[in-house]
C-alpha positions as CSV (number, residue, x, y, z in Angstrom):
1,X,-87.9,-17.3,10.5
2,X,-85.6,-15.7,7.7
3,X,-83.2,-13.4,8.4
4,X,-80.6,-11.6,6.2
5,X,-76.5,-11.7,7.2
6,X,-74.7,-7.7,7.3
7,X,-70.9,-7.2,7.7
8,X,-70.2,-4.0,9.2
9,X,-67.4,-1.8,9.5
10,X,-65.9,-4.1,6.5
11,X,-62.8,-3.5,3.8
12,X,-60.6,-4.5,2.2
13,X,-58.5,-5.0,5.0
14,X,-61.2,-5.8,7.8
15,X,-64.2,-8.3,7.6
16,X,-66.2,-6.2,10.3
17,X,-68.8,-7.6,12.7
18,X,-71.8,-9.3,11.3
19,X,-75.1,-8.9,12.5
20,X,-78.5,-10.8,11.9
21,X,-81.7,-8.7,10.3
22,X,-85.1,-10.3,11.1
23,X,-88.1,-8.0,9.5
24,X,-91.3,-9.0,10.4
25,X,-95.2,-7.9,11.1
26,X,-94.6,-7.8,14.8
27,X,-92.0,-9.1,17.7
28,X,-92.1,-12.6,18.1
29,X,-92.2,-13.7,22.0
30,X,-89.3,-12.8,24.2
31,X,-88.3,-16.5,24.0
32,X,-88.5,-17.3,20.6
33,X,-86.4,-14.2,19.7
34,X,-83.7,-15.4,22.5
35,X,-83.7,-18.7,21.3
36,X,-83.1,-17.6,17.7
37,X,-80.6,-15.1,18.0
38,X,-78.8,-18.0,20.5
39,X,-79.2,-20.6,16.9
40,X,-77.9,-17.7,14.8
41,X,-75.0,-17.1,17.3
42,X,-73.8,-13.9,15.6
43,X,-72.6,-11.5,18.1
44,X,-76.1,-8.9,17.7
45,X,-79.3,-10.1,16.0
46,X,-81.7,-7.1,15.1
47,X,-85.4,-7.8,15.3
48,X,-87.4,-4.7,13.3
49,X,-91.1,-3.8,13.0
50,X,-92.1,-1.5,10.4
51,X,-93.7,1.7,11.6
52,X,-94.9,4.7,9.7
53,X,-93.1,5.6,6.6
54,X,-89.0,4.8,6.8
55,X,-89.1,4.2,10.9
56,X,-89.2,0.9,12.6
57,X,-89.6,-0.7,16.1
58,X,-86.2,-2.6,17.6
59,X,-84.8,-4.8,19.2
60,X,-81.4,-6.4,19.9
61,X,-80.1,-9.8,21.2
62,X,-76.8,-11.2,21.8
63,X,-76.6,-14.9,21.7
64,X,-77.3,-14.9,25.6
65,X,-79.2,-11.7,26.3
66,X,-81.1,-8.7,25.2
67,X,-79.6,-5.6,25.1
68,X,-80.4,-1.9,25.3
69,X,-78.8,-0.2,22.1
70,X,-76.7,-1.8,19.3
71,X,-75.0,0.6,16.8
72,X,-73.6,-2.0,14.4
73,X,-76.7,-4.1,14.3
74,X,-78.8,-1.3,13.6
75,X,-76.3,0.0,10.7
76,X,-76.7,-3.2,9.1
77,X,-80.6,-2.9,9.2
78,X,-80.4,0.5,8.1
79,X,-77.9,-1.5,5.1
80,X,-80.8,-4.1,5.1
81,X,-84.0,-1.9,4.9
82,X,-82.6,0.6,2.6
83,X,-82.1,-1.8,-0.2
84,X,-85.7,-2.7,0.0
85,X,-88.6,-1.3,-2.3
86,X,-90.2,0.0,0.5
87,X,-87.2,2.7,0.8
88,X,-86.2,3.6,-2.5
89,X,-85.1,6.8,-2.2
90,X,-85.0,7.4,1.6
91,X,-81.7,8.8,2.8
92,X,-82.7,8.6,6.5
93,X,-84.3,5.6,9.2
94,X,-86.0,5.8,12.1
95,X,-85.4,3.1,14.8
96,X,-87.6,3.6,18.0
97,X,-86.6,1.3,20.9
98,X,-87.7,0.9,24.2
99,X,-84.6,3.0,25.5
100,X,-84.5,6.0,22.9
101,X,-84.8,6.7,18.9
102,X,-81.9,6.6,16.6
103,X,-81.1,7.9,13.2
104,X,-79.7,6.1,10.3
105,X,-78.6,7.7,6.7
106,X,-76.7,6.9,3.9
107,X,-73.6,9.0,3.1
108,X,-72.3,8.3,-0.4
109,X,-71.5,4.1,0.2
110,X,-71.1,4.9,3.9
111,X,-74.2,4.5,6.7
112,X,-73.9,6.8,9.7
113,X,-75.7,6.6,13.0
114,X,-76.6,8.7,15.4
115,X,-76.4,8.2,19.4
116,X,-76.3,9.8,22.6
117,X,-72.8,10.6,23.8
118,X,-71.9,8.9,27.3
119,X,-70.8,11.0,30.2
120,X,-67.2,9.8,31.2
121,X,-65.1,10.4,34.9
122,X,-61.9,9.8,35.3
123,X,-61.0,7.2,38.1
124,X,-58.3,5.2,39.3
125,X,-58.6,1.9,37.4
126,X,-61.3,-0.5,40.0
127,X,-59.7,-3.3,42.0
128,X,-58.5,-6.2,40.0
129,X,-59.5,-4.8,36.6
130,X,-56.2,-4.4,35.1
131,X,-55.0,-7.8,36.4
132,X,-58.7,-9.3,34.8
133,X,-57.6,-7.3,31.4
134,X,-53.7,-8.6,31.7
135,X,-52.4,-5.3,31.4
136,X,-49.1,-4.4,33.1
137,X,-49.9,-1.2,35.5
138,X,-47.3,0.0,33.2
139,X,-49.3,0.8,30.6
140,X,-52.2,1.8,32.0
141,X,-52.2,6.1,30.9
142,X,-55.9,6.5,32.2
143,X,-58.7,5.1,33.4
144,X,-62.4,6.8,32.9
145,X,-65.7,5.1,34.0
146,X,-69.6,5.7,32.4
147,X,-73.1,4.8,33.9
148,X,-72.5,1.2,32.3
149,X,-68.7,0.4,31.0
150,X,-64.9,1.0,31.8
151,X,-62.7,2.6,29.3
152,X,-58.6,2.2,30.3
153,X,-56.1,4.2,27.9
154,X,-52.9,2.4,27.5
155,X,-49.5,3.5,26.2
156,X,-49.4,2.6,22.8
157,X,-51.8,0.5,20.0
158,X,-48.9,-2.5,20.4
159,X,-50.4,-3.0,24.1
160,X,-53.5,-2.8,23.1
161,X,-53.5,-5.6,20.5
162,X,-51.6,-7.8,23.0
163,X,-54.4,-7.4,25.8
164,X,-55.2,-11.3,26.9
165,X,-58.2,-11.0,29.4
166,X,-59.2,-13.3,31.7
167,X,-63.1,-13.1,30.6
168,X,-64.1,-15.0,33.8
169,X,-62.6,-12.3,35.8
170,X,-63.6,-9.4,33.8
171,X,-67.3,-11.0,33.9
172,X,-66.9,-10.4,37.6
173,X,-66.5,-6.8,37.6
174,X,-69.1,-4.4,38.0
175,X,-69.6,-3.5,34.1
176,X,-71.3,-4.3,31.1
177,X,-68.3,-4.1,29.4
178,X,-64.8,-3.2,29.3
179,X,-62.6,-1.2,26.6
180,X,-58.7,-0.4,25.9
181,X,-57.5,2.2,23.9
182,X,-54.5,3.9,22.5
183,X,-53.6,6.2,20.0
184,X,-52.3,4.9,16.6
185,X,-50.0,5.6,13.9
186,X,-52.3,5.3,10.7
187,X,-55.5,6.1,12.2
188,X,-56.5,8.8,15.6
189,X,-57.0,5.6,17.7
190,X,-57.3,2.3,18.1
191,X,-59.8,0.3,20.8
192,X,-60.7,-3.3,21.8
193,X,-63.9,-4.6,23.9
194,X,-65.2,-6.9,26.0
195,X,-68.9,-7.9,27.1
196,X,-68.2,-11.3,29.0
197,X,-71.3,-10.1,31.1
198,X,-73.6,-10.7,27.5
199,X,-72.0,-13.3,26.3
200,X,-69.7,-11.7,24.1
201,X,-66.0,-12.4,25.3
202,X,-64.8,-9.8,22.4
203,X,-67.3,-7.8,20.2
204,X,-65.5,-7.5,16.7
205,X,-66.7,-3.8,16.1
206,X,-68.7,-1.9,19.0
207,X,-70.2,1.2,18.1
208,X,-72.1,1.9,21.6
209,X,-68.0,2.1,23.1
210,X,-67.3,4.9,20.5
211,X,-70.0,6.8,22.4
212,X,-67.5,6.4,25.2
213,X,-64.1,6.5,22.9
214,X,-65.2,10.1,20.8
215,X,-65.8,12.2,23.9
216,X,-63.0,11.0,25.7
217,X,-60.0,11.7,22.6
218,X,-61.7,14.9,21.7
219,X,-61.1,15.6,26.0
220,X,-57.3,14.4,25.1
221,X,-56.5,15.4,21.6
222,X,-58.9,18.1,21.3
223,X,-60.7,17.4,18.3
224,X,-64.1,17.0,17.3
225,X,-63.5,14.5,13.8
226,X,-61.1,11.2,13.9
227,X,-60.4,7.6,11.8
228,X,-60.5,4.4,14.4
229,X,-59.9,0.9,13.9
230,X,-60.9,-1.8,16.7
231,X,-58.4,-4.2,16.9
232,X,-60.6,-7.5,17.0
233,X,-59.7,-10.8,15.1
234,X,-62.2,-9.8,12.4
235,X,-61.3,-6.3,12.8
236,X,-63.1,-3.0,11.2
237,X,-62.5,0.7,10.3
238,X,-64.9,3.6,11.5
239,X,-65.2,7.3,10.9
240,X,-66.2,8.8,14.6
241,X,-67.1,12.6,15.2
242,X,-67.9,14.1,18.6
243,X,-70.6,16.5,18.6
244,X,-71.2,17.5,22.0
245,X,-74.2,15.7,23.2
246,X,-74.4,12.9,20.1
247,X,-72.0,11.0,18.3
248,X,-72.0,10.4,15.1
249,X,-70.3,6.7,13.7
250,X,-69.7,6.2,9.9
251,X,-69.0,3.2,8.2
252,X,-69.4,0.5,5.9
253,X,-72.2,-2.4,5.3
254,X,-72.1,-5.6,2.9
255,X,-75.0,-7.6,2.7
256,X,-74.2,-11.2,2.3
257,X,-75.7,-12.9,-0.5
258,X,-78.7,-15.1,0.4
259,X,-81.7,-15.5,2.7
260,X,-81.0,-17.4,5.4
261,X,-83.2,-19.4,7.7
262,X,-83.4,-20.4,11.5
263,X,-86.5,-22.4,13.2
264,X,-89.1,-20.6,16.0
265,X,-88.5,-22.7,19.0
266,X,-88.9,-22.3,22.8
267,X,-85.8,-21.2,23.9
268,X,-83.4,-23.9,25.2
269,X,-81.7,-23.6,28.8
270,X,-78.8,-21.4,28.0
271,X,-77.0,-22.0,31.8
């Protein structure tokens, strides 16, 4: 099976999160795509059937698991597709997957995507989640829950890149996954998150949290448009803007050089 390499969210100054692009005539079985995207053992691999002019069928694997929506994975298909012959000249994607359709376009050198905003509450922080992140209660501002993750402002960007989590304990609490959040000097704010649950201790860019992040700093700085940065080991830069009921993540996509390669097989025992 080939499949093509995509840094998202990449500069000069951040080398993004990758993501794997496998096109092909139809999804391969449910174990074979598992067991690939565990060989590949990037943090998202996107699988993508063509269907109808400039729209496509998805879907998304972590090494471990598959998921229900991947923004970065799906802007690096959208980099992918849209250097293909196929779409010369399309601004705009489809991708229809079994949880909902998004939009992908290009925006001068930038690819944005479209995705359902999250509904946040404010809550007191659960038990033992601030001890599982490391964080001092200190420095803990605010805590906000959604239908699937945990969002916890701290006090400044400095605390955020120092979080050290204890993944086994933060595996054991009730979420998908788990993001901290400040805001910065140079940018509007700064994030990092976690997805022990899937697999992924730290993901290096995630654009599904911003649908958390953008509704909950327009709430607190009452604006609609703002820079971010996730502070990940690879790191990356996004352009994030709150539209109500969508959100709307910009950003950039490198296609590494070559076609790469990974053998079919029956997925091995991953426990």
């Amino acid at each position: 099976m080939h499949f093509h390499i995509v840094d998202t969210f990449a500069d000069g100054r951040f080398a993004g999160n990758p993501a794997a692009v496998v096109v092909g005539p139809s999804f391969p079985p449910v174990a074979q795509m598992q067991s690939a995207a565990h060989r590949i053992g990037l943090p998202t691999t996107a699988y993508l059937v063509p269907e109808g002019a400039g729209g496509y069928m998805v879907r998304w694997f972590t090494p471990y698991k598959e998921i229900n929506l991947c923004g970065h994975a799906t802007i690096a298909s959208a980099r992918h597709l849209f250097g293909e012959a196929d779409n010369a000249g399309r601004a705009r994607l489809r991708f229809v997957s079994g949880h909902g359709t998004l939009y992908a376009e290009r925006v001068g050198d930038l690819i944005a995507i479209d995705l359902p905003a999250a509904e946040l509450t404010l809550a007191q922080p659960p038990a033992g989640l601030l001890e599982a992140l490391g964080v001092a209660a200190a420095d803990a501002v605010a805590c906000a829950v959604s239908s699937d993750d945990v969002l916890v402002e701290l006090a400044s960007a400095q605390a955020v890149a120092a979080v050290q989590p204890d993944f086994a304990a933060l595996g054991r609490q009730p979420f998908r996954g788990h993001i901290v959040t400040a805001v910065a000097d140079d940018v509007d704010f700064v994030s990092r998150t976690f997805f022990p649950a899937l697999g992924v201790d730290e993901d290096q860019v995630c654009v599904s949290a911003h649908c958390k992040l953008a509704p909950y700093w327009a709430r607190r700085l009452g604006r609609r448009t703002f820079t971010a940065v996730q502070l990940s080991e690879r790191g990356g830069r996004l352009g994030v803007e709150d539209a109500g009921d969508r959100v709307r993540v910009l950003g950039t996509a490198r296609v590494r050089d070559g076609v790469h390669e990974v053998d079919l097989l029956p997925a091995p025992s991953l426990t």
